[in-house]
C-alpha atoms as one frame of an Amber mdcrd trajectory, in Angstrom:
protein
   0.000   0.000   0.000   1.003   3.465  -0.994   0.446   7.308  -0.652  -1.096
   9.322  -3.377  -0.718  13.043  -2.737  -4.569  14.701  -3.934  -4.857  18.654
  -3.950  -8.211  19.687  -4.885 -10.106  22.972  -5.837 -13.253  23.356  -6.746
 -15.423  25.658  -8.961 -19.063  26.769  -9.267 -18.414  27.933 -12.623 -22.097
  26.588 -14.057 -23.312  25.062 -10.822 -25.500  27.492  -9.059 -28.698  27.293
  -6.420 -31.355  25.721  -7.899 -30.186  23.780 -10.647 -28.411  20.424 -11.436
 -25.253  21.309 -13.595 -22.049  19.767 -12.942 -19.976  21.833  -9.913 -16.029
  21.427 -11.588 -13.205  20.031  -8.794  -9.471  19.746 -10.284  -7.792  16.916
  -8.828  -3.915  16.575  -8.751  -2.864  13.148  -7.812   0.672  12.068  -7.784
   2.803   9.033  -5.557   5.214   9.543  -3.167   7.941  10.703  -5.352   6.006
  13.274  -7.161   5.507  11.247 -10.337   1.863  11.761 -12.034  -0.799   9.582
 -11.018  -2.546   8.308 -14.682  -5.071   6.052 -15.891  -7.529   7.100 -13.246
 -11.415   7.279 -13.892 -14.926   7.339 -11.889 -14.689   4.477  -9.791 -10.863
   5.954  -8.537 -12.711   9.020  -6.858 -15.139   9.513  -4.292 -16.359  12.531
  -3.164 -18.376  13.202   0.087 -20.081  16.581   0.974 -18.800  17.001   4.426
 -20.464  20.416   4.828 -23.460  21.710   2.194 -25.647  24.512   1.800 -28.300
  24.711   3.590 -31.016  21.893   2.919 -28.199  20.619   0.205 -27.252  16.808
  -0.178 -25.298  14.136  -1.322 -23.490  14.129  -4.390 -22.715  11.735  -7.278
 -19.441  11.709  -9.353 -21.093  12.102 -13.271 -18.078  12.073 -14.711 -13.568
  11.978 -15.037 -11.872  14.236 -17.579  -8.136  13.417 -17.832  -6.217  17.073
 -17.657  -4.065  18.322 -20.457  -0.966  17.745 -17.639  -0.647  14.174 -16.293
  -2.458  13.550 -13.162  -4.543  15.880 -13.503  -8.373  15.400 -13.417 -11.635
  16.871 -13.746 -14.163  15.397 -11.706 -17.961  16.232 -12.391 -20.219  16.670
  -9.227 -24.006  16.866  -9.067 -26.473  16.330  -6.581 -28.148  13.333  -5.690
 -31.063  12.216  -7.590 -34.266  14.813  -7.051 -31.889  17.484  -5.675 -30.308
  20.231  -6.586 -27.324  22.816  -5.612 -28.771  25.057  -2.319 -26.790  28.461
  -1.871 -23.952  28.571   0.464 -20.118  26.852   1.062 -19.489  23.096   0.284
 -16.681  21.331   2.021 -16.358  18.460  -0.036 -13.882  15.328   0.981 -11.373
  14.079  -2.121 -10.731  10.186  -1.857  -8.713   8.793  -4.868  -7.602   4.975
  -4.677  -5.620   3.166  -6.725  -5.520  -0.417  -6.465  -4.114  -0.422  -2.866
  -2.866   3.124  -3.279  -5.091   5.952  -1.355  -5.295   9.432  -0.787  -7.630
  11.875   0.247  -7.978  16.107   0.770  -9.937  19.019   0.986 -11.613  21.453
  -0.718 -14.411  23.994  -0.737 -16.893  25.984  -2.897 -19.439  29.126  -2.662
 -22.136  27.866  -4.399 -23.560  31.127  -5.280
């Protein structure tokens, strides 16, 4: 078993109160030397809403988009079935395995 180093960020940038399109968080997931992290896809990430907007909910991963730079992703969020994005900050937990390999961060979003 090994360490994968995930940084996260997240962006509302069509996501908004009220609606159902995909919220944007850039993963960066490398091993213990540094070296890229590649090959990765849906089932590799989960991602849990720790904190949500008020009367928000669960998410579900929609969908991986491998970066122009290795290891880098673009992981599609949206909320759980009948749901939809509530106003306010998401804290949203970053878990990326890999075979044995894990990882996990932070990150946040206004949903506004």
């Amino acid at each position: 078993m090994a360490r994968l180093i995930v940084h996260a960020l997240s962006e509302d940038t069509i996501a908004a109160p009220g609606n159902r399109q995909a919220n944007y968080i850039v993963v960066s997931v490398t091993d213990a030397t540094g070296t890229p992290v590649t090959g990765l896809g849906i089932p590799n990430f989960m991602i849990d809403p720790v904190i949500v907007g008020p009367g928000g909910a669960l998410v579900d991963v929609t969908g991986v988009t491998v970066g122009r730079l290795p290891g880098v992703y673009l992981v599609f969020v949206v909320p759980i079935a009948g749901q939809t994005w509530k106003a306010g900050v998401y804290i949203f937990a970053v878990s990326v395995n890999r075979g044995l390999d894990h990882g996990q961060n932070l990150c946040s979003v206004m949903m506004d």
